[in-house]
BAMAR-958824 format. One line per 3 residues: number of its first residue (from 1); their letters; for each residue y negated, x, z negated of C-alpha. Coordinates in steps of 0.02 Angstrom, whole numbers, plus 50000, padded with zeros to 5 digits. Layout:
% BAMAR-958824
NUM) A) Y:X:Z  ...
% end
This chain:
% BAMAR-958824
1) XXX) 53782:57694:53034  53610:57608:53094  53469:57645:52992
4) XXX) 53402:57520:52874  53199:57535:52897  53175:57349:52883
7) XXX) 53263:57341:52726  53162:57470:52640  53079:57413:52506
10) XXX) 52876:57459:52470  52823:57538:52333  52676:57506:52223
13) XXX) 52551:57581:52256  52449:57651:52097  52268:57658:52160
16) XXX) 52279:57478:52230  52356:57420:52084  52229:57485:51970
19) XXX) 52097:57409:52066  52102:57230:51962  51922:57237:51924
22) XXX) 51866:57270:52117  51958:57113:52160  51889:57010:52033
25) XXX) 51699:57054:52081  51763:57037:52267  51801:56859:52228
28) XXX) 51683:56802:52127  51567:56838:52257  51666:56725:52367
31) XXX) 51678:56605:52254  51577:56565:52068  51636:56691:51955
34) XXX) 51674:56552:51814  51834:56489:51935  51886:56652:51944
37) XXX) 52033:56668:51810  52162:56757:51732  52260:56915:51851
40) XXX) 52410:56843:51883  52505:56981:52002  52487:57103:52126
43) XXX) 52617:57088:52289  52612:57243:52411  52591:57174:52576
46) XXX) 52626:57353:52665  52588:57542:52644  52437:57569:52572
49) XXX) 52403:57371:52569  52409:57259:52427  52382:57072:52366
52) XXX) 52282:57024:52207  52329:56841:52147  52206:56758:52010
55) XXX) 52200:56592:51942  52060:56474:52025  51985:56393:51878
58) XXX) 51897:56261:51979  51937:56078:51949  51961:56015:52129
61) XXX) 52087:56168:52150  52220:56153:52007  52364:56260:52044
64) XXX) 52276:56376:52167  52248:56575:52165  52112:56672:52241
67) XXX) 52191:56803:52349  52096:56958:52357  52168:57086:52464
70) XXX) 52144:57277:52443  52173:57425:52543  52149:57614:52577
73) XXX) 52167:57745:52691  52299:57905:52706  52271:58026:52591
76) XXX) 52111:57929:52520  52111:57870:52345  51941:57734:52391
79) XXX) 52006:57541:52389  51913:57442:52476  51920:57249:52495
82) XXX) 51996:57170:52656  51991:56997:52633  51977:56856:52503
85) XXX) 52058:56686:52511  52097:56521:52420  52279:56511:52420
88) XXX) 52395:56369:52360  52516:56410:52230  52701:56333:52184
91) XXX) 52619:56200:52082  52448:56151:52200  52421:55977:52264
94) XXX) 52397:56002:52458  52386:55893:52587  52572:55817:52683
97) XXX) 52581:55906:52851  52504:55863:52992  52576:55704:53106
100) XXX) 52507:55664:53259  52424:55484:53247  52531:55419:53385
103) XXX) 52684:55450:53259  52586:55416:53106  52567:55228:53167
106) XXX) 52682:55098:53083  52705:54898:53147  52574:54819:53090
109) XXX) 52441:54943:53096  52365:54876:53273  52253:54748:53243
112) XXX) 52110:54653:53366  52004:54754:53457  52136:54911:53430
115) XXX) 52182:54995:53595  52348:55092:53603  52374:55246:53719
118) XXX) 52539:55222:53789  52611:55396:53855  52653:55430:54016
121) XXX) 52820:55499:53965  52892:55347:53848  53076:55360:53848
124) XXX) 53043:55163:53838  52997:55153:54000  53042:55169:54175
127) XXX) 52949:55148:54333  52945:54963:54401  52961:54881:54561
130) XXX) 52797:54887:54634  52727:54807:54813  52731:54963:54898
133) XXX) 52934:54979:54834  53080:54885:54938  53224:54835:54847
136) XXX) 53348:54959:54942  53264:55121:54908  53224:55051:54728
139) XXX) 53397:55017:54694  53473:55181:54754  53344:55269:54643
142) XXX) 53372:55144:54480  53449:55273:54318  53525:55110:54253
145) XXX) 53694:55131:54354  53653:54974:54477  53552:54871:54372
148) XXX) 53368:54872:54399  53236:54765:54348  53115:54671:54436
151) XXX) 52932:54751:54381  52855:54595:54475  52705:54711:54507
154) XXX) 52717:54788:54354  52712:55001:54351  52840:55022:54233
157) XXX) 52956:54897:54127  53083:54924:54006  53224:55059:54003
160) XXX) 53383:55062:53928  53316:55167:53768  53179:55036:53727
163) XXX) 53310:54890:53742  53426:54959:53625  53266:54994:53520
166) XXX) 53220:54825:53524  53398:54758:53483  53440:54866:53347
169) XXX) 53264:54835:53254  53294:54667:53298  53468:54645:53247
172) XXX) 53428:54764:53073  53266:54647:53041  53222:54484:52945
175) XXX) 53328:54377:53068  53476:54449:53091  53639:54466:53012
178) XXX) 53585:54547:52853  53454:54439:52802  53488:54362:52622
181) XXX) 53441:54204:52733  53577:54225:52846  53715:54264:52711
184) XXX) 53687:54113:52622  53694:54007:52765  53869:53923:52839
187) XXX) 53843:53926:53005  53764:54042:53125  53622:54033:53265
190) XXX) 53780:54035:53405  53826:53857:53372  53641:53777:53342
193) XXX) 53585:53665:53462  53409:53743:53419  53428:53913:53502
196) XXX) 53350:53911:53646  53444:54071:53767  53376:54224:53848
199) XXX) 53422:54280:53988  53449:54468:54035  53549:54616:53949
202) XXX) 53508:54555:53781  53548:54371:53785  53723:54397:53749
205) XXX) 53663:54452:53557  53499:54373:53542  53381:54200:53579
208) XXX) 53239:54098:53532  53233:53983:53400  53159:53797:53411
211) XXX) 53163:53700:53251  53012:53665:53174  53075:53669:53021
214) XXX) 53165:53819:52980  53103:53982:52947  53130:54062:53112
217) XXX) 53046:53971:53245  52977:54043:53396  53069:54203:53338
220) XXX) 53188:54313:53424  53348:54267:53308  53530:54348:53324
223) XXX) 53686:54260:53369  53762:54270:53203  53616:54235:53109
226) XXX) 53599:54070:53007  53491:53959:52912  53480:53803:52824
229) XXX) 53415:53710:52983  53567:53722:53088  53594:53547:53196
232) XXX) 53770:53486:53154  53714:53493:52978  53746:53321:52949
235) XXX) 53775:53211:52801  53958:53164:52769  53981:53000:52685
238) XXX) 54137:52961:52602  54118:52770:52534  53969:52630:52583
241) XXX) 53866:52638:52437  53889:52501:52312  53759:52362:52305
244) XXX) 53708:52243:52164  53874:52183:52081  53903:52046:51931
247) XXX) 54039:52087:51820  54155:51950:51788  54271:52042:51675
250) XXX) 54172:52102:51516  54096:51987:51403  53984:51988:51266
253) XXX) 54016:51952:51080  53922:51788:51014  53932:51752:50849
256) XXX) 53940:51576:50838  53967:51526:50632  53841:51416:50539
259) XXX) 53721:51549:50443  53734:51498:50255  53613:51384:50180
262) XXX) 53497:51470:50049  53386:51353:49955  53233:51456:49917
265) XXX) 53083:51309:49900  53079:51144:49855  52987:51004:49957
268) XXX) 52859:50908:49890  52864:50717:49862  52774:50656:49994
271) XXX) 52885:50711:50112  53035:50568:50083  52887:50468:50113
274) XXX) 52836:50539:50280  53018:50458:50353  53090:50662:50357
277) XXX) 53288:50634:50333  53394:50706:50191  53476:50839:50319
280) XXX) 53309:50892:50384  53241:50920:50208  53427:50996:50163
283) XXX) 53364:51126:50299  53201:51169:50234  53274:51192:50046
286) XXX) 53235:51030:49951  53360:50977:49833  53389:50796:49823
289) XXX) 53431:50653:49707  53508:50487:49733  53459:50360:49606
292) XXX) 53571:50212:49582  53484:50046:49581  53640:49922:49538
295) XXX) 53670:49816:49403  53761:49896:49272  53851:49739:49244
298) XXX) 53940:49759:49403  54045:49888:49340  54120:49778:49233
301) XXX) 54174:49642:49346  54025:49536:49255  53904:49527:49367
304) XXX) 53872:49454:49528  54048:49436:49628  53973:49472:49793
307) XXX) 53961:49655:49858  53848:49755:49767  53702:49801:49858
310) XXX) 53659:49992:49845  53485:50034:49886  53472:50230:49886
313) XXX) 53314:50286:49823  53277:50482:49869  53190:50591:49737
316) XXX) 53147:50747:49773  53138:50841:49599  53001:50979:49620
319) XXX) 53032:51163:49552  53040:51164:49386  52926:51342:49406
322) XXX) 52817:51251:49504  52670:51201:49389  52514:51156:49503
325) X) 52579:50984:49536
% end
């Protein structure tokens, strides 16, 4: 059987655990003795070598212990005091690790007058074709399998890591495929007479779009991405629109009956003398009287044997309530 040293476990030592009161002065004079707190535990750190943990009282520090830690020689019962820290305990706010700023940065953070390092080892790039470079020796050195870009004096240009970068955050992003603006739409970028193609690797997935209008313009858009702007949008018209029509058919009811004559005044008289006719007074309510002028004798056969003569005299009887004439 192996031995089992590293498993062995420490044991407490008595005159560094009874040393509470050492450990407190020792960190009070750190530290003010009012943020000094409660002992909270001892750990043994080795042989003869022990941890004292007390609460740090101080406001900025909440959930921190002052670490005071003790020792003492062989076969010496004198502790001294080794070191005393400000430790941060299960509960302490601390600071998130430590990023680098060049992974710490996030799209949008460069703004004008910002300069970014770009390092020399970017998996994003690759070295370019350059004027001292010939397109042979370029070529046979290319890590794209044949295909090799052009730098046009540029040092490095674009590798194969970077482009499927730039595709997939491009093809995850606002304009493609799964953008609540392309799943509403009905047809996709592929079929717009807007898109304007790229050429290269990615212009089988991607291009440019070129309406004014529509939310995307002057963006790199996917394929299958959509919007209301599409060009064979068009307005499909079923039937001319109708124009001003008269209807012949209909009608409307007019009631054509004489109203009912209701005799509510009476006309004074003057008016028979004013040459106003019987039916025209009839129409304003008079009520009138023919008086019969002919001999009486007439009626008898006495009288005169030529026609009688009738001369119609109109009266117009006033309203018996009417007192003011």
């Amino acid at each position: 059987m192996g031995h089992n040293r590293g498993m062995q476990k420490v044991l407490e030592d008595q005159q560094l655990g009874a040393a509470i009161e050492l450990a407190r002065e020792a960190a009070g004079i750190e530290a003010e003795a009012a943020s000094v707190g409660e002992h909270l535990e001892m750990a043994m750190e080795a042989d003869r070598l022990a941890t004292h943990l007390f609460t740090c009282l101080h406001p900025g520090y909440l959930g921190w212990r002052w670490a005071v830690t003790v020792a003492r020689a062989p076969e010496q019962d004198e502790v001294t005091v080794c070191d005393v820290v400000l430790l941060p305990g299960p509960d302490a706010l601390v600071a998130p690790p430590w990023v680098p700023w060049s992974e710490r940065l996030q799209p949008g953070d460069l703004g004008m007058g910002d300069v970014l390092v770009t390092p020399k080892d970017d998996l994003r790039l690759i070295a370019g074709l350059t004027d001292e470079d010939d397109l042979e020796t370029a070529s046979s050195a290319s890590p794209l399998n044949g295909f090799w870009e052009l730098g046009l004096g540029r040092v490095r240009v674009l590798s194969v890591v970077g482009r499927d970068e730039a595709a997939e955050r491009w093809f995850e992003g606002d304009m493609g495929p799964s953008a609540a603006m392309a799943k509403s739409a009905t047809n996709n970028c592929s079929t717009c007479g807007f898109l304007l193609p790229i050429g290269g690797p990615l212009g089988q997935m991607f291009g440019v779009c070129a309406n004014l209008i529509a939310p995307a313009d002057g963006h790199v858009v996917a394929m299958n991405y959509g919007c209301g702007g599409h060009s064979e949008v068009t307005l499909e018209v079923s039937a001319p629109l109708a124009e001003n029509a008269t209807d012949e058919l209909g009608w409307d009811h007019l009631d054509l009956s004489e109203p009912d004559l209701v005799i509510t005044e009476l006309v004074p008289n003057d008016l028979t003398g004013a040459g106003i006719s019987a039916e025209t007074l009839l129409a304003t309510g008079a009520i009138l009287e023919v008086t019969d002028t002919t001999d009486p004798a007439d009626e008898t056969g006495d009288g005169d044997t030529d026609p009688p003569a009738i001369d119609a005299e109109l009266d117009v009887k006033e309203d018996e309530g009417d007192t003011d004439n």
